[in-house]
C-alpha positions in Angstrom: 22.1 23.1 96.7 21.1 25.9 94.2 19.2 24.4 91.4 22.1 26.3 88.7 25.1 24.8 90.6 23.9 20.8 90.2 23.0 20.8 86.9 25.3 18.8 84.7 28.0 20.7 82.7 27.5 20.2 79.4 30.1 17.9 77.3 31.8 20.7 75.5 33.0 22.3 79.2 33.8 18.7 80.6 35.9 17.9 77.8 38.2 20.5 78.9 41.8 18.6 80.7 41.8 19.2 84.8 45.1 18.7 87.0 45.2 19.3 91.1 43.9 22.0 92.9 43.3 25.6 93.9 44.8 25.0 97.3 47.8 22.6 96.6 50.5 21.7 99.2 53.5 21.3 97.1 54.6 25.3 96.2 56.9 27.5 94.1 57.4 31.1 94.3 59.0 33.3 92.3 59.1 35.3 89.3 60.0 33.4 86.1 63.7 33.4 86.7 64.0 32.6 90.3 61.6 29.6 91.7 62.1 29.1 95.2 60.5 26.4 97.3 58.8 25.7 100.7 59.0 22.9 103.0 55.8 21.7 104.6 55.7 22.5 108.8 53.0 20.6 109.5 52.9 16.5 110.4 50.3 14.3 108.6 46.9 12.9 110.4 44.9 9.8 109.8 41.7 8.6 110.6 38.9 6.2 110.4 35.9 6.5 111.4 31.9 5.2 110.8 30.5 7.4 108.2 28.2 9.1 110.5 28.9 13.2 110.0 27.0 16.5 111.9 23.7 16.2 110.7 24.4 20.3 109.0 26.8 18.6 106.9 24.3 17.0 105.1 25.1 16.6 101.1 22.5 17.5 98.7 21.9 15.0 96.9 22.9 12.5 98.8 19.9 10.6 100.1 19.4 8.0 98.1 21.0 4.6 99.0 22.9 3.3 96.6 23.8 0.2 98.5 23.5 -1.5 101.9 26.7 -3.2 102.0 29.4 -2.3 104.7 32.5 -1.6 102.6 35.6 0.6 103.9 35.9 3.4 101.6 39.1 5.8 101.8 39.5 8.9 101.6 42.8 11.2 100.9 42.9 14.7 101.1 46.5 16.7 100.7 46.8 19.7 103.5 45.1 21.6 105.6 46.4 25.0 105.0 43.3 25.8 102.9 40.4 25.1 105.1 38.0 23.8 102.9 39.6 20.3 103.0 38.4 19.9 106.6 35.7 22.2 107.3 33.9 21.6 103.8 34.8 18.6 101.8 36.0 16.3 104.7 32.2 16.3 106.5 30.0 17.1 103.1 32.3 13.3 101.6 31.1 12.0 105.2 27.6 12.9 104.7 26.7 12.0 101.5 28.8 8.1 102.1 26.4 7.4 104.8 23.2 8.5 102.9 24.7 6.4 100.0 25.5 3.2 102.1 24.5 3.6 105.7 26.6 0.6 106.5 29.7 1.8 104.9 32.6 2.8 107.5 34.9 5.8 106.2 39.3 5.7 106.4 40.5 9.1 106.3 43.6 10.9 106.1 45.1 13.8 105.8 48.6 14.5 103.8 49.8 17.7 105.8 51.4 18.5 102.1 53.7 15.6 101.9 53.5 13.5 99.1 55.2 10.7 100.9 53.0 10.7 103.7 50.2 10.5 101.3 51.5 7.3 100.0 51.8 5.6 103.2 48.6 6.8 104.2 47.3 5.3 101.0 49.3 1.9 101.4 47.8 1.7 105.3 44.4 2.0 104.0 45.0 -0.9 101.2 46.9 -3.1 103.7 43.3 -2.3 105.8 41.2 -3.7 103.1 39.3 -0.4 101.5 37.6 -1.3 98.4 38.0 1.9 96.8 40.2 4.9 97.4 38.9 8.6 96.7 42.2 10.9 96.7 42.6 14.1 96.2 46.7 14.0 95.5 49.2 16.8 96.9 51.2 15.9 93.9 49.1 14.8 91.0 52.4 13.4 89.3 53.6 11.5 92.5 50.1 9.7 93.2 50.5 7.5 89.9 52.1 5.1 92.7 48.6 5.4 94.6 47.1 4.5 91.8 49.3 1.2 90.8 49.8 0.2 94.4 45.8 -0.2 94.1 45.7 -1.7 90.9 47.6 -4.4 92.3 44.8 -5.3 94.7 41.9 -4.4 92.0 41.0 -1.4 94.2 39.5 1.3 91.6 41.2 4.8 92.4 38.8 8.1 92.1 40.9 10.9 91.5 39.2 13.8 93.6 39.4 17.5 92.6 42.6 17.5 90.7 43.6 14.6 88.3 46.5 11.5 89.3 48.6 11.3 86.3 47.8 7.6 85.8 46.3 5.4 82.9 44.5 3.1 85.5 42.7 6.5 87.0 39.1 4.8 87.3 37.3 8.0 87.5 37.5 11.6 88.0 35.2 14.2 90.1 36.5 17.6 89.8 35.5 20.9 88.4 36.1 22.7 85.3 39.2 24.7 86.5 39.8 26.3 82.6 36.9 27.7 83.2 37.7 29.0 86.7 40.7 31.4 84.9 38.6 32.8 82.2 36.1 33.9 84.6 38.5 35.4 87.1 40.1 36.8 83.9 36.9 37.9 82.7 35.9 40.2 85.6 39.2 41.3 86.6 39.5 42.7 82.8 35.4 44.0 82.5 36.3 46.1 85.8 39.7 47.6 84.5 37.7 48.4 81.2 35.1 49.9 82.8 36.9 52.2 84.9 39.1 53.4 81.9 42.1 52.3 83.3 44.6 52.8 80.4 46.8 49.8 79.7 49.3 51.8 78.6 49.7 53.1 82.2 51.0 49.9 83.6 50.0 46.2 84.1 49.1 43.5 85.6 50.6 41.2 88.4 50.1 37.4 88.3 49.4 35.3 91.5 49.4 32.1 90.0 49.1 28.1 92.0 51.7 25.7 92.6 53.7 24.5 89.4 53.2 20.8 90.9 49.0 21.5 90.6 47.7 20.7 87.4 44.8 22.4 88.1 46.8 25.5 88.9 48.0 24.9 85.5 44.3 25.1 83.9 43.7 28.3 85.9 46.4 29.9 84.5 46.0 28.9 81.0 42.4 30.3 81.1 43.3 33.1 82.6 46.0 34.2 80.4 43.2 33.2 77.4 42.0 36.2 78.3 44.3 38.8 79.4 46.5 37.9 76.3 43.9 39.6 74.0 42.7 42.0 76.7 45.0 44.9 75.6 46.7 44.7 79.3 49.9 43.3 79.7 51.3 40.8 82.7 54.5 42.9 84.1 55.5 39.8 86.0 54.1 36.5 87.6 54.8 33.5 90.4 53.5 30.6 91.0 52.8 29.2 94.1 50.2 28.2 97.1 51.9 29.6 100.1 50.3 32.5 101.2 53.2 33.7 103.2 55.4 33.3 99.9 52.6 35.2 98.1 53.1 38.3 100.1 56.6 38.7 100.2 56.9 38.4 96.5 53.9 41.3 96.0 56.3 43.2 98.5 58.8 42.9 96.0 56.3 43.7 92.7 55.0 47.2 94.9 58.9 48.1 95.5 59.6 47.2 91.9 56.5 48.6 90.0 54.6 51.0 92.5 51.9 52.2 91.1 52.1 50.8 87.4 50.3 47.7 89.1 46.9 48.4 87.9 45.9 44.9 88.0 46.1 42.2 90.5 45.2 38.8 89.5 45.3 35.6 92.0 44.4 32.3 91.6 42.7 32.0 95.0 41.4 33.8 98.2 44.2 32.6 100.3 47.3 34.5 98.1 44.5 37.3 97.6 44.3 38.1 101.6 48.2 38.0 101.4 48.4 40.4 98.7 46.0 42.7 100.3 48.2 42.4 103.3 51.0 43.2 101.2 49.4 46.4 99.8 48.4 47.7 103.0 51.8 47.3 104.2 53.2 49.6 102.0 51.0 52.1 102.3 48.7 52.0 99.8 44.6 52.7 100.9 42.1 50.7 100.6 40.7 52.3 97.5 43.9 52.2 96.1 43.6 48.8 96.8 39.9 48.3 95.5 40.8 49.8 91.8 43.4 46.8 91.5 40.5 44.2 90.6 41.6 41.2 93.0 40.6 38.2 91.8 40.2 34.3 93.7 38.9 31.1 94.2 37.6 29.1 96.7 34.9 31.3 98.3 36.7 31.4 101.3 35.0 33.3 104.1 38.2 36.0 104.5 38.0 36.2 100.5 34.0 36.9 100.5 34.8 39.6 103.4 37.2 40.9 101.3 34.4 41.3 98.6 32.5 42.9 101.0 35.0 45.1 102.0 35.8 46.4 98.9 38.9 44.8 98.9 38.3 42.2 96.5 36.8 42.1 93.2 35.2 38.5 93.2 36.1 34.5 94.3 35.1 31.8 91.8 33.0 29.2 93.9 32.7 25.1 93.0 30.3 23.2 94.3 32.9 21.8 96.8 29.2 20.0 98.3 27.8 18.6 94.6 31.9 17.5 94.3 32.4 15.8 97.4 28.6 14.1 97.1 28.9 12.6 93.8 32.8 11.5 94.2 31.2 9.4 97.7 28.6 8.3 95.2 31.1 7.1 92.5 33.2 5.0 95.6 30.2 3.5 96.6 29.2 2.3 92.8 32.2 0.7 92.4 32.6 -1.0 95.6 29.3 -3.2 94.7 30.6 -3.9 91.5 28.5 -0.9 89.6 30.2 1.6 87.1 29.2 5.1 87.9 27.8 7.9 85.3 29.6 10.3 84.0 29.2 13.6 82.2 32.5 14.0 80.2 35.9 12.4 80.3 39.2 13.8 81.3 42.3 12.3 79.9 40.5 9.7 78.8 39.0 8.8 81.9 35.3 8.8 82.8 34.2 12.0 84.9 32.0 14.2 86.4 32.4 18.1 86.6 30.8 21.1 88.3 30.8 24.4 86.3 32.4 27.2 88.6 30.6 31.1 88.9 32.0 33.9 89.0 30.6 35.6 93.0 31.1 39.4 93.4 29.3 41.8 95.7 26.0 41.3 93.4 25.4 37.8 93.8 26.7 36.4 97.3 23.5 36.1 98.4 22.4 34.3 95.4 25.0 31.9 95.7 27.3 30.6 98.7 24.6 32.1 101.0 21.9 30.4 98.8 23.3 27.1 98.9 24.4 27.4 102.6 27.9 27.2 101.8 28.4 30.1 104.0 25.7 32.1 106.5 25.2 35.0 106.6 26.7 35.8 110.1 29.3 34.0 108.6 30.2 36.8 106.2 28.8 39.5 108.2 30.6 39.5 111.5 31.3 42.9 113.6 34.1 44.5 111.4 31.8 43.5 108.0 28.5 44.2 109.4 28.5 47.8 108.3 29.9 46.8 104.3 27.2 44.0 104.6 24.3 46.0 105.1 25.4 48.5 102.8 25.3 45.8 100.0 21.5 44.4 101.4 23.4 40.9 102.7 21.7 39.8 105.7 
């Protein structure tokens, strides 16, 4: 991991109130007078398994045994429409529990974006006899049941990447997702400003996460921090996870506002790609495109091609590796009894919290790449190899 992504963010950032996540299940489109809602296609998958991950999904940090007891540790993640949950956080959690107790064995599941699934996957898991439960909830609100169905059996609950709405939350491993909206704010605005784009010509369009994701919540609240005094105005907004709803609402924004869009602001790489998709489908170029200053999160690989590309300003990127690592620490302190350190509190409740960075087409290499969140071949596949070496990413 790259030394300035595990250092310890200090207090003052921590301090700052988290919710759910960038890639939340539950989702709401619309612009503020119309929310609309859509239901989840996919079925819900559980699993458990020895803690015994591909040896490349090793977790920095992660080798040093906290214990060599053999406790069953769960783990719930909400969807799988965002692929991080599986590809990243699923095997870097897997990783890091067996280099923290060898002899631990892991339960896993998988919500498919159903908040009742998630609390039957959760009740299976206590009926199996975990010891702690590390969930990452679909519906932050919904979960407080998680939470008290585990209290009941003295299982501690570690709220994973967005926060459970609960007083009994034990702890808290997320990231600093304020943060993560003034710095896509902060770009997005530094590269209108520096093209001269007058803000009297138009405005921006907001992309914003689920209304059911507190953490989409925070994004949006830091991002507005910023564009509220920018001089540019918002000329309308939704809020929602679904790519699919994404881009048939920026189909409506283009017929609506055409070209007095000068700003395109989205709270991740998923609803990014759609917009893009959007854009291209009604005719506008790719440098009519590039001048719109797309924001995202996630580092997704499509979002970094966008990047790339040209497409896409930048992608915020968390630790999704330093996250997953110290929340499999944290379940393994308190299954032997141990309280686990912290670096700030959220809600009240002990935490620990990444700081995000801001990744455009100056720093990829200094970053995902760096950190081996992503290859390069990865990035720079046929279609990108070109833009790749044209930017010195190999």
């Amino acid at each position: 991991m790259r030394r300035s992504m595990v250092g310890l963010a200090a207090a003052s950032i921590c301090a700052l109130a988290l919710g759910a996540c960038s890639s939340s299940g539950s989702t709401s489109s619309a612009d503020s007078s119309s929310p609309t809602s859509a239901a989840s296609t996919a079925g819900a998958s559980t699993t458990t398994q020895a803690s015994s991950p591909p040896e490349s999904a090793s977790a920095s940090g992660g080798g040093t045994v906290l214990s060599d007891g053999n406790y069953k540790i769960g783990l719930l993640l909400p969807e799988t429409t965002t692929a991080r949950y599986e590809t990243k956080d699923k095997p870097y959690f897997t990783a890091a529990l067996k280099a923290a107790c060898p002899n631990c064995t892991l339960s896993y599941a998988n919500a498919n974006s159903d908040a009742s699934t998630q609390q039957q996957q959760a009740e299976s898991m206590l009926a199996g006899g975990v010891k702690v439960l590390v969930v990452d909830p679909f519906d932050g609100v919904a979960a407080a049941s998680i939470v008290s169905a585990a209290k009941a059996q003295n299982v501690p609950v570690i709220a994973y990447d967005r926060l459970i709405k609960s007083p009994d939350l034990a702890y808290v491993v997320s990231n600093d997702y304020k943060q993560v909206g003034v710095l896509q704010a902060q770009t997005m605005v530094a590269k209108l400003k520096a093209e001269n784009v007058d803000p009297s010509s138009g405005g921006i369009i907001m992309i914003n996460g689920a209304t059911t994701d507190n953490n989409a919540g925070n994004i949006k609240a830091g991002a507005l921090s910023v564009i509220n005094t920018s001089g540019y105005k918002v000329l309308s907004e939704t809020d929602t996870w679904d790519p699919a709803q994404a881009q048939q609402w920026v189909s409506g924004q283009i017929t609506k506002f055409g070209h007095k869009i000068i700003g395109l602001y989205s709270a991740n790489d998923n609803n990014g790609n759609s917009a893009i998709a959007a854009f291209h489908a009604a005719g506008w170029s790719d440098a009519d495109i590039a001048k719109l200053a797309l924001t995202g999160l996630d580092a997704s690989q499509q979002g970094l091609q966008n990047i790339v590309a040209g497409l896409q300003l930048m992608t915020t990127y968390n630790a999704f590796k330093l996250e997953a690592t110290k929340a499999a620490q944290a379940a393994v302190s308190f299954a032997s009894g141990k309280t686990p350190a912290s670096n700030g509190t959220v809600d009240g409740h002990p935490a620990f919290l990444n700081p995000p960075v801001a990744v455009t087409i100056d720093n990829i290499e200094s970053t995902v790449i760096a950190d081996d969140f992503w290859k390069a071949s990865d990035i720079c596949t046929a279609q990108y190899a070109d833009a790749c070496a044209k930017a010195g990413i190999k």
